[in-house]
C-alpha positions as CSV (number, residue, x, y, z in Angstrom):
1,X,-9.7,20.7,-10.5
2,X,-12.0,18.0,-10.0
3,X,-10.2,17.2,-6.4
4,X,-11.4,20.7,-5.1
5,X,-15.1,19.7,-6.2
6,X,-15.0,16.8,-4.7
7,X,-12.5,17.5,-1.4
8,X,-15.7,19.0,1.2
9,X,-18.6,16.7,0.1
10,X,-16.4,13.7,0.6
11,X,-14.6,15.2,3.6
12,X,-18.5,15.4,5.1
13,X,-19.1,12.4,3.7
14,X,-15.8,10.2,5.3
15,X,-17.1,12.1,8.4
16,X,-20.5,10.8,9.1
17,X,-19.1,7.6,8.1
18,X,-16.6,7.1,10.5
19,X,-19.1,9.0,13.1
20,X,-22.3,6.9,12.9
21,X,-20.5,3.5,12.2
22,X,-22.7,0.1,13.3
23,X,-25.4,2.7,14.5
24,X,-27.8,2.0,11.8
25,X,-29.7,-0.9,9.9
26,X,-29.3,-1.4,6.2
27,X,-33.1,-0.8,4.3
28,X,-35.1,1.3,2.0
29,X,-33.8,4.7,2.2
30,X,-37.0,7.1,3.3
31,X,-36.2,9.3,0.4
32,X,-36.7,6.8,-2.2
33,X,-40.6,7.3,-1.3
34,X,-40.4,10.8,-3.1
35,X,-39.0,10.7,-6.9
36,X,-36.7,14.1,-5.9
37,X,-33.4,12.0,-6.4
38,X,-33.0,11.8,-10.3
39,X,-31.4,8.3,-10.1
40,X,-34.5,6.4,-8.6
41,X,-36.0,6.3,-11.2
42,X,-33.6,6.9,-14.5
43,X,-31.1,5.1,-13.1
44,X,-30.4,1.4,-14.2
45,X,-28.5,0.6,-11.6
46,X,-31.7,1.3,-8.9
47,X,-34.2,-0.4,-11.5
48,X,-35.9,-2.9,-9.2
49,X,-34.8,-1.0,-6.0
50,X,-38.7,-1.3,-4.8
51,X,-39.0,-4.8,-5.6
52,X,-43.0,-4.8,-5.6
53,X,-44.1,-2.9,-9.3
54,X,-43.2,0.8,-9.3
55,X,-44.6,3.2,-11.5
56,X,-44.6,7.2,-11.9
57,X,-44.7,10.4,-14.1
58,X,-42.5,13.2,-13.5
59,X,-42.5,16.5,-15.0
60,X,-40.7,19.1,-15.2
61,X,-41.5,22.4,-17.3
62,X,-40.6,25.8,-17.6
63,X,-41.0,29.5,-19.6
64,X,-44.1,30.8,-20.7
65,X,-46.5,29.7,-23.3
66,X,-45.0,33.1,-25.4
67,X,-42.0,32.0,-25.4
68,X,-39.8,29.1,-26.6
69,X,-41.1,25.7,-24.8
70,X,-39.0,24.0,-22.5
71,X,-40.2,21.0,-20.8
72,X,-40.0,17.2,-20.2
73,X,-42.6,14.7,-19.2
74,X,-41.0,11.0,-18.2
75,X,-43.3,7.6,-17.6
76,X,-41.3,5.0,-15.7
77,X,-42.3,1.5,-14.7
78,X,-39.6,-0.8,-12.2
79,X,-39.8,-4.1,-9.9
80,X,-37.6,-6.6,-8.9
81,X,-36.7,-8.9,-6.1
82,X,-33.8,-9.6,-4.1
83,X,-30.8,-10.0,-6.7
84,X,-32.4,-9.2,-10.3
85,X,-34.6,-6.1,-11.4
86,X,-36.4,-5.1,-15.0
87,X,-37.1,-1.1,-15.4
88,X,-38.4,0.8,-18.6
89,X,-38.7,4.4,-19.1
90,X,-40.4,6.5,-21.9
91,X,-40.0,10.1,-21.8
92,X,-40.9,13.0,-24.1
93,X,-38.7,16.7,-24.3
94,X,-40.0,19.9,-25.7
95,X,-37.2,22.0,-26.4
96,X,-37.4,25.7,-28.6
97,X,-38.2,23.7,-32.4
98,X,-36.6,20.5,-31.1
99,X,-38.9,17.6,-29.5
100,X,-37.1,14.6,-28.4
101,X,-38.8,11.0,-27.7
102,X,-37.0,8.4,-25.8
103,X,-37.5,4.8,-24.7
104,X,-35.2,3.1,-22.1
105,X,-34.9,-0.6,-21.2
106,X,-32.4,-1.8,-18.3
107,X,-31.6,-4.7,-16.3
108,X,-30.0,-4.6,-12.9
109,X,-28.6,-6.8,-10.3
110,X,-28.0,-6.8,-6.9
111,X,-25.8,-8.5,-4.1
112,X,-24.4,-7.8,-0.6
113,X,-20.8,-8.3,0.3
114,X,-21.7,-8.2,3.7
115,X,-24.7,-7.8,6.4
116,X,-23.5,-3.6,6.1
117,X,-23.1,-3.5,2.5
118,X,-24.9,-4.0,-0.6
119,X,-24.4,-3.5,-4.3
120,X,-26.1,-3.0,-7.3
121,X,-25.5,-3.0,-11.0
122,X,-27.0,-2.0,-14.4
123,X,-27.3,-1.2,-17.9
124,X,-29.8,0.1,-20.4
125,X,-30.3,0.5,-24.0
126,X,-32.2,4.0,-25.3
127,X,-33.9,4.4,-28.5
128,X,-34.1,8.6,-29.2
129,X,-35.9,10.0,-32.0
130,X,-35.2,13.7,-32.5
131,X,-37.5,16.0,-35.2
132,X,-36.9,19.5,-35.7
133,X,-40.3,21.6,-36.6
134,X,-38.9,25.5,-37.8
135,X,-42.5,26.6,-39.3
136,X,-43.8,26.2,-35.3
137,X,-41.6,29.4,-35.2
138,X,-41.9,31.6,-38.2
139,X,-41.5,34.8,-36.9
140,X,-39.9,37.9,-38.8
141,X,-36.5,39.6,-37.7
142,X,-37.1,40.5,-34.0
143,X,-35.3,40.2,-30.4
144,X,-35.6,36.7,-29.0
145,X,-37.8,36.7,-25.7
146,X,-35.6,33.8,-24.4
147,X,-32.0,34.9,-25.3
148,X,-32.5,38.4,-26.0
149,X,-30.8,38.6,-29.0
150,X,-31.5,39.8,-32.9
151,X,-33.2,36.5,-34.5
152,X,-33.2,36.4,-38.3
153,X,-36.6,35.4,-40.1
154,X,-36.9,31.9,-39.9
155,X,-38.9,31.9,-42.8
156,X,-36.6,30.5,-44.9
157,X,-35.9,27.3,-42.7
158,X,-36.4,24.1,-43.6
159,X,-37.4,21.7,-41.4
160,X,-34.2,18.4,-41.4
161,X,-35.2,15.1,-41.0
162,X,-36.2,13.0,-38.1
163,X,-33.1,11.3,-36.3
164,X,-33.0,8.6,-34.3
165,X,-30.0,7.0,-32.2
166,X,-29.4,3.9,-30.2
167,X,-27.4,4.5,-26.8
168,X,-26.3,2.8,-23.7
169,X,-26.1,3.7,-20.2
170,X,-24.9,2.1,-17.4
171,X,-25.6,2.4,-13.7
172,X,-23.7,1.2,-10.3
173,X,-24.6,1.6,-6.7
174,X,-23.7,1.0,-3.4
175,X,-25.3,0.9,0.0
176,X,-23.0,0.7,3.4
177,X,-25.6,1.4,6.5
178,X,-27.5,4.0,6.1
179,X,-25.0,6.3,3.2
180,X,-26.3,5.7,-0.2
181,X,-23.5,6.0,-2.9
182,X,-24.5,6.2,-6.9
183,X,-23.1,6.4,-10.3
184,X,-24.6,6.6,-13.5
185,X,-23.1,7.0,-17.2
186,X,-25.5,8.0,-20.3
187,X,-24.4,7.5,-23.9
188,X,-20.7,7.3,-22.7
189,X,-20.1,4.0,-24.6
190,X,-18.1,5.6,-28.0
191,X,-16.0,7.5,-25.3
192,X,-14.8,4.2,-23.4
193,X,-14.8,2.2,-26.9
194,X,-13.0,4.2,-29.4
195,X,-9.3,4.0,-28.2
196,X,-9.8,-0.2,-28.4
197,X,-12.0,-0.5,-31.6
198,X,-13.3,1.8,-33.6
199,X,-15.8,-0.5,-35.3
200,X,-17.7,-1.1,-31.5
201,X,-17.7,2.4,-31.3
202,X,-19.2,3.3,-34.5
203,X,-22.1,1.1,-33.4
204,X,-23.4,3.8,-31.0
205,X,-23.0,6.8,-33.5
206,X,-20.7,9.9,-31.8
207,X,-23.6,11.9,-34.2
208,X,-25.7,11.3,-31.1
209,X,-23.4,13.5,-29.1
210,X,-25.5,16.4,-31.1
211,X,-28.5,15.7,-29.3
212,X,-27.5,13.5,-26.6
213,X,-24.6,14.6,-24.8
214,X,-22.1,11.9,-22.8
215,X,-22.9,12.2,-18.9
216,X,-21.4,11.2,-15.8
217,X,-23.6,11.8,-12.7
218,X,-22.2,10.9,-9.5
219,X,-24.3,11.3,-6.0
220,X,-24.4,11.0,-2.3
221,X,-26.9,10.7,0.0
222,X,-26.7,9.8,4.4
223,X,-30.3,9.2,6.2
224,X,-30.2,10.4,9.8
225,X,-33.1,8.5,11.6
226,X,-34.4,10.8,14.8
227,X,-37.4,9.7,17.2
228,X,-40.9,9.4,15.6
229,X,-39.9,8.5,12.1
230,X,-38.3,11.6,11.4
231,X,-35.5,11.6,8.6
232,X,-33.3,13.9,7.4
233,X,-31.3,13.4,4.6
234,X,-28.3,15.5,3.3
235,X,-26.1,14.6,0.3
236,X,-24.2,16.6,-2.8
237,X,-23.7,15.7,-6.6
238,X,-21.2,16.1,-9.7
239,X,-23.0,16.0,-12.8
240,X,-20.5,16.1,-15.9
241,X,-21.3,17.1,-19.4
242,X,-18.4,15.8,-21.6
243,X,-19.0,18.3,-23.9
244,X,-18.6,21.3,-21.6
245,X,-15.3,22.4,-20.2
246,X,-16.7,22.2,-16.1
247,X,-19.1,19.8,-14.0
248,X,-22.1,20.9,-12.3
249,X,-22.0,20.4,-8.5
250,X,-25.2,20.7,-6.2
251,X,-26.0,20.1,-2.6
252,X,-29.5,19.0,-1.6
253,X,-31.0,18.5,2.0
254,X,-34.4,16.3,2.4
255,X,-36.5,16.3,4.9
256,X,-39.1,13.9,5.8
257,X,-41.2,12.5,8.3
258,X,-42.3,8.5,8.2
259,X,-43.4,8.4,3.9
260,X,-46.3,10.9,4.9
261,X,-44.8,14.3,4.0
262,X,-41.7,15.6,2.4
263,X,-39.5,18.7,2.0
264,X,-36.6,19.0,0.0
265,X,-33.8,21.7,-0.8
266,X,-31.1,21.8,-3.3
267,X,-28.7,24.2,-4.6
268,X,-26.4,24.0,-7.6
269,X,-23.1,25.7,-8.7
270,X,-25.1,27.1,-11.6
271,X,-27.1,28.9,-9.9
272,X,-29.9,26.6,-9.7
273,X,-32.2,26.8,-6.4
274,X,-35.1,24.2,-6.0
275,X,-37.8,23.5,-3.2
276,X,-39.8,20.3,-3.7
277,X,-42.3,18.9,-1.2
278,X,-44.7,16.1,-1.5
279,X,-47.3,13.7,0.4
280,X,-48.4,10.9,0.6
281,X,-52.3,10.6,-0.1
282,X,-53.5,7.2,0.4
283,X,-51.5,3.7,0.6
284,X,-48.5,3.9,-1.3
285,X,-49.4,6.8,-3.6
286,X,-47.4,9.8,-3.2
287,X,-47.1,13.4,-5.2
288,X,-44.7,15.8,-5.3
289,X,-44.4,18.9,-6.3
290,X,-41.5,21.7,-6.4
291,X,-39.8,24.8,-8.6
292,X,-36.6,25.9,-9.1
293,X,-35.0,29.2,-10.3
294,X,-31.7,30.4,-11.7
295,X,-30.9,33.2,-9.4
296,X,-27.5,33.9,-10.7
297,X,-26.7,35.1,-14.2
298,X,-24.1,31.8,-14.7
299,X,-26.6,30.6,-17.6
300,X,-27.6,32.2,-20.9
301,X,-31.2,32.6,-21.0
302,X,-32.3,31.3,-17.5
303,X,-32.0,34.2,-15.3
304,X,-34.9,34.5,-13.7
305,X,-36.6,31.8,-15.1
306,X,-39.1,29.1,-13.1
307,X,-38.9,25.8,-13.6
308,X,-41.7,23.6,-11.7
309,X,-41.4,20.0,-11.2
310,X,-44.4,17.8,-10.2
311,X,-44.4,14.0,-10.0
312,X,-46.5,11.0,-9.1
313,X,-45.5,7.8,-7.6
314,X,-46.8,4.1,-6.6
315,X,-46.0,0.9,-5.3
316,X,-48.3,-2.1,-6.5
């Protein structure tokens, strides 16, 4: 199963590899100057990947004001230096009655194991608080305009108690030339600690699963450099949910010319199509913005539905 997922984007992968060999120096990747891959900033294995101070807000938001709220708005702040980096991340989610707040502080280190490759390494602790708020949507019986089914009156609902979880994620990457290889683990630890002790795995409560589900993301990204600064940038993921029976695979394409402007494309096995494209404005600020839609009917609720993503980064 997960050897047919994976068989073409490493096929493509081994391929440029073996093709463009020697032909590159190892540095910043251009599309780290655009937050549109996820793992630059969430990612503790990349915390410190800029070195100088790093800071941005990213948001990402979708359905009408009519209908249920979906959206999340994330504040991150990074730097390091050659072999250690410090990141934190505080990030709000507005979902239907549910709003979620989290706060994120990793470590990461780094090494190379030769001039063509270099590694990094990192882990992070999350606090989550989760509070449910049913009298935002009293409403009597009536067809949801999310789901599109027969809701019963919520008017007898009563709202449960905040919840709040402690979590660990961990983060690994690696670097040869010019391909860009990452790998990054949320709230996996009671998975990987309950067949040994049960005690260490009690310590991150499996209740968390409810609200925060065990991931596995695992990305790939190759920079082509052409003349005048131009970059393009092709690369795929597998994002697994523990709790659902298939991973979500998705193949993105970026664009970009020199850090001055940006364009990037992705598609996903959901049915998930983005654009992003961003800027940069003056010195090292840069914004992006983008939107995505579910085109195919392979998700409950999302059909149709626009999701737009806008972001802010800096360097100090």
């Amino acid at each position: 199963m997960f050897w047919k997922i994976f068989k073409a984007p490493v096929l493509l992968i081994s391929a440029i590899l073996i093709s463009f060999y020697g032909h590159a120096q190892q540095d910043e990747m251009a599309i780290s100057n655009f937050p549109v891959l996820e793992d630059f900033s969430t990612n503790p294995a990349l915390f410190g990947y800029w070195q100088t101070p790093s800071f941005g807000i990213i948001y990402n938001g979708g359905l009408e004001k009519h209908q249920f709220p979906n959206n999340q708005t994330t504040l991150f702040y990074n730097q390091g230096n050659e072999t250690n980096g410090f990141g934190a991340e505080f990030s709000r989610k507005a979902q239907g009655y549910s709003t979620q707040s989290n706060f994120k502080l990793g470590y990461s280190r780094s090494g190379t194991v030769s001039k063509s490759l270099k590694w990094r390494a990192g882990g992070a602790i999350k606090y989550a608080h989760i509070k449910n708020d049913y009298e935002s949507l009293l409403f009597p019986d009536q067809i949801d305009p999310y789901y599109g089914f027969v809701l019963e009156s919520s008017e007898g609902l009563s709202n449960n108690s905040p919840s709040s979880f402690v979590t660990a994620e961990f983060g690994a990457s690696l670097q040869y030339h010019k391909l860009m290889v990452n790998i990054h683990g949320e709230n996996i630890a009671p998975i990987l600690l309950s067949g040994e002790d049960d005690q260490k795995a009690e310590f991150f409560s499996s209740r968390s699963y409810d609200y925060l589900p065990a991931t596995l993301r695992v990305n790939a990204v190759y920079q082509f450099t052409f003349a005048n600064d131009f970059f393009l940038s092709p690369g795929f993921q597998i994002n697994s949910d523990f709790s659902k029976p298939n991973p979500v695979s998705s193949a993105l394409v970026n664009f970009q010319w020199r850090s001055i402007v940006m364009a990037n494309y992705s598609y996903s096995s959901n049915g998930m199509v983005k654009f992003m494209a961003g800027g940069r404005i003056k010195d090292k600020l840069s914004l992006t913005a983008g939107a995505s839609i579910y085109s195919d009917n392979k998700i409950t609720g999302y059909t149709d539905r626009i999701f737009y993503h806008f972001s802010i980064f800096t360097q100090l």
